[in-house]
C-alpha positions as CSV (number, residue, x, y, z in Angstrom):
1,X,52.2,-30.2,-14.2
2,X,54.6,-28.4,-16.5
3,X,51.4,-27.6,-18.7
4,X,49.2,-26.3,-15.6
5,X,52.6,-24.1,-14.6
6,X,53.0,-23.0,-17.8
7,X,49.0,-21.9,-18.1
8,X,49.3,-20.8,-14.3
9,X,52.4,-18.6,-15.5
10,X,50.5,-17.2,-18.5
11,X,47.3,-16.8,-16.2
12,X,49.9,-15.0,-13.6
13,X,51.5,-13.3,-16.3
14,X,48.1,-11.3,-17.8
15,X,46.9,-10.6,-14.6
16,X,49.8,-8.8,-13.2
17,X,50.2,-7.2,-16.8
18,X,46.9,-6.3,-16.0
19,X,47.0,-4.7,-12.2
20,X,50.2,-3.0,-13.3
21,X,48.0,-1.2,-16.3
22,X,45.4,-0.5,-13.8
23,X,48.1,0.4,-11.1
24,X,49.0,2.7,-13.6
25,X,46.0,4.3,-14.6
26,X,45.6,5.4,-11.0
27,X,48.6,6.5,-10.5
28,X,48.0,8.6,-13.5
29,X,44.8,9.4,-12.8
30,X,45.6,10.4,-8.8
31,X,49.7,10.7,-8.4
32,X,51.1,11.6,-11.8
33,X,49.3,14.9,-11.7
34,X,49.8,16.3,-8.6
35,X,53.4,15.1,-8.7
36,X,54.2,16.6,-12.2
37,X,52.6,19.9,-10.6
38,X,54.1,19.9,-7.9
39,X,57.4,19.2,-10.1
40,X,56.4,21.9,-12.5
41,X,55.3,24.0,-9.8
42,X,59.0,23.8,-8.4
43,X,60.6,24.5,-11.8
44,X,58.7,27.8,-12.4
45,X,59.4,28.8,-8.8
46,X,63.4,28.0,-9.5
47,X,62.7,30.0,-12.8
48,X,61.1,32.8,-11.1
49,X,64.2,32.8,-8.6
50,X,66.5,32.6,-10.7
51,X,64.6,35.8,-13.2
52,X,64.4,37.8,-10.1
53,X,68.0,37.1,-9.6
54,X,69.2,38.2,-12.5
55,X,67.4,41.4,-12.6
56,X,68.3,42.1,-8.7
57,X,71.9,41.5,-10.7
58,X,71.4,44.0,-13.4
59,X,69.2,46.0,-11.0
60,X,72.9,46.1,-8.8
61,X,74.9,47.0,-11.8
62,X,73.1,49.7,-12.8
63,X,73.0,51.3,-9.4
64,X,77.3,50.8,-9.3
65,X,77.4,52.4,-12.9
66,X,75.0,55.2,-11.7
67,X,76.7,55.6,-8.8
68,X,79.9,55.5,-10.7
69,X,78.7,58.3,-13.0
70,X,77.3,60.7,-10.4
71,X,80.9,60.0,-8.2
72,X,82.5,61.0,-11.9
73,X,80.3,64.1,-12.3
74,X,81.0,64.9,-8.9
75,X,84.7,65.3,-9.1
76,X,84.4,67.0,-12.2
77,X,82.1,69.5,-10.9
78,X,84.5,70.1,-7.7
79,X,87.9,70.1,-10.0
80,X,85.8,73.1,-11.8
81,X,85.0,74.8,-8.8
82,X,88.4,74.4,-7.4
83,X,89.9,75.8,-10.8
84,X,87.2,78.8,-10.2
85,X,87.8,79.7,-7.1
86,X,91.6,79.6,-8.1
87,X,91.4,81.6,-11.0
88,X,89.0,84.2,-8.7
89,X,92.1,84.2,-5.4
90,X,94.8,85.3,-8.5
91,X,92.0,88.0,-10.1
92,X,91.3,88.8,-6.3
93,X,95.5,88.8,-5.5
94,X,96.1,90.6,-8.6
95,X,93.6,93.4,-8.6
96,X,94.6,94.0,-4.9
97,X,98.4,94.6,-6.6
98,X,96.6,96.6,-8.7
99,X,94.7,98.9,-5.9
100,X,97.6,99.1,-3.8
101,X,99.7,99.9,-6.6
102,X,97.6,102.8,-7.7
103,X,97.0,103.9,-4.4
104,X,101.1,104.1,-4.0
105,X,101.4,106.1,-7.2
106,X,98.6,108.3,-5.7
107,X,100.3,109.0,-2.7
108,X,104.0,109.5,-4.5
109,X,102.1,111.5,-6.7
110,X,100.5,113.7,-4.0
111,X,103.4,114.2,-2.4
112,X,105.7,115.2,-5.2
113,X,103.1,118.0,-6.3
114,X,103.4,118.7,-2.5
115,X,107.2,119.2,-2.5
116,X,107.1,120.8,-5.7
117,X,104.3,123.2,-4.3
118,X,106.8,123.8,-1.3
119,X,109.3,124.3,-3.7
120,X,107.6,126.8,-5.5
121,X,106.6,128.7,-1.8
122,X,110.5,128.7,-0.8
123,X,111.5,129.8,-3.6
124,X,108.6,132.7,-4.0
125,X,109.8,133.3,-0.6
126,X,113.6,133.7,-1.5
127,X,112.6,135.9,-4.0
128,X,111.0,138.1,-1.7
129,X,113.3,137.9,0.8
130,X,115.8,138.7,-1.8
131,X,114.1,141.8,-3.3
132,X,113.6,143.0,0.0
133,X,117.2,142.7,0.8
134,X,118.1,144.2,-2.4
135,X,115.5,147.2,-1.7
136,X,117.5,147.6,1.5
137,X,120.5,147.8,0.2
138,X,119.8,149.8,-2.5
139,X,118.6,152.1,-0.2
140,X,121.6,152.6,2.1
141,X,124.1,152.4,-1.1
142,X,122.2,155.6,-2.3
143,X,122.3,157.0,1.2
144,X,126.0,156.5,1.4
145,X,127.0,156.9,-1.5
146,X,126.1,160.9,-1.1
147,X,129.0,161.0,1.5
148,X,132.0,159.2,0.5
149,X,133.8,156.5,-1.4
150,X,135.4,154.8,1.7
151,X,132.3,155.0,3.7
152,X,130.1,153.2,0.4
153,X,132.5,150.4,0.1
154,X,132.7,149.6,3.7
155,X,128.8,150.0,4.0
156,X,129.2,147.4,1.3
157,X,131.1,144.7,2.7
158,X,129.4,145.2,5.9
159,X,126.0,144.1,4.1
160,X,127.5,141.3,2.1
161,X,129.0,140.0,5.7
162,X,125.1,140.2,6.8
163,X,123.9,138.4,3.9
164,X,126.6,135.9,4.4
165,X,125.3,135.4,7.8
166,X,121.6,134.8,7.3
């Protein structure tokens, strides 16, 4: 008996040796591949994921450091506009100093050629005045003085009083 076990063993021995070759031929032939697809199939889809991951990634970072840029550019353009327009309100002030300035002097100018014109008039006018009065007296001096000494100097002080009083 320990003979026909030992050949039943070896007999039982090839012939599972045998299905399990065959078992794994078809599994080969009929599981292996679809499952190593299937298995490959999921790697390059995790691959792909992962690649359009990465580039949805740099994709992000580029639009933050664009973004970043144009934000930069941004307040550099409106720190130059706010210096310009700065720069324009003190031109703007300073010519308006300028204007109103000039147009001061104008007027001061104006109106010291005005009082100086006046000036000039009055005095023109004293003058005549003067001449006038001096014409006058003049006149009754001569007149007088044809009568008398007493009567010229009192015809004299009598006119001075007048002038005195105008």
């Amino acid at each position: 008996m320990e003979k026909l076990l030992g050949e039943f063993s070896l007999g039982l021995f090839f012939w599972q040796t045998l299905l399990f070759v065959a078992l794994l031929l078809l599994l080969k032939k009929f599981a292996w591949k679809p499952i190593l697809d299937a298995v490959n199939e999921r790697e390059t889809s995790i691959k792909d994921s992962l690649s359009a991951a990465e580039k949805a990634r740099d994709d992000m970072e580029a639009v933050q450091a664009d973004n970043k840029r144009i934000l930069k550019e941004a307040r550099a353009e409106r720190d130059a506009l706010l210096a310009e327009a700065k720069t324009a309100s003190v031109q703007i002030v300073n010519q308006a100093k300028e204007d109103a300035k000039a147009a001061a002097d104008k007027i001061t100018a104006q109106a010291q050629e005005t009082i100086q014109n006046e000036k000039i008039a009055a005095i023109n006018e004293l003058k005549g005045q003067v001449a006038s009065l001096s014409i006058d007296i003049a006149e009754k001096v001569l007149q007088t003085e044809l009568k008398d000494k007493a009567t010229q100097e009192q015809l004299v002080a009598q006119l001075v009083n007048e002038i005195a009083v105008k």
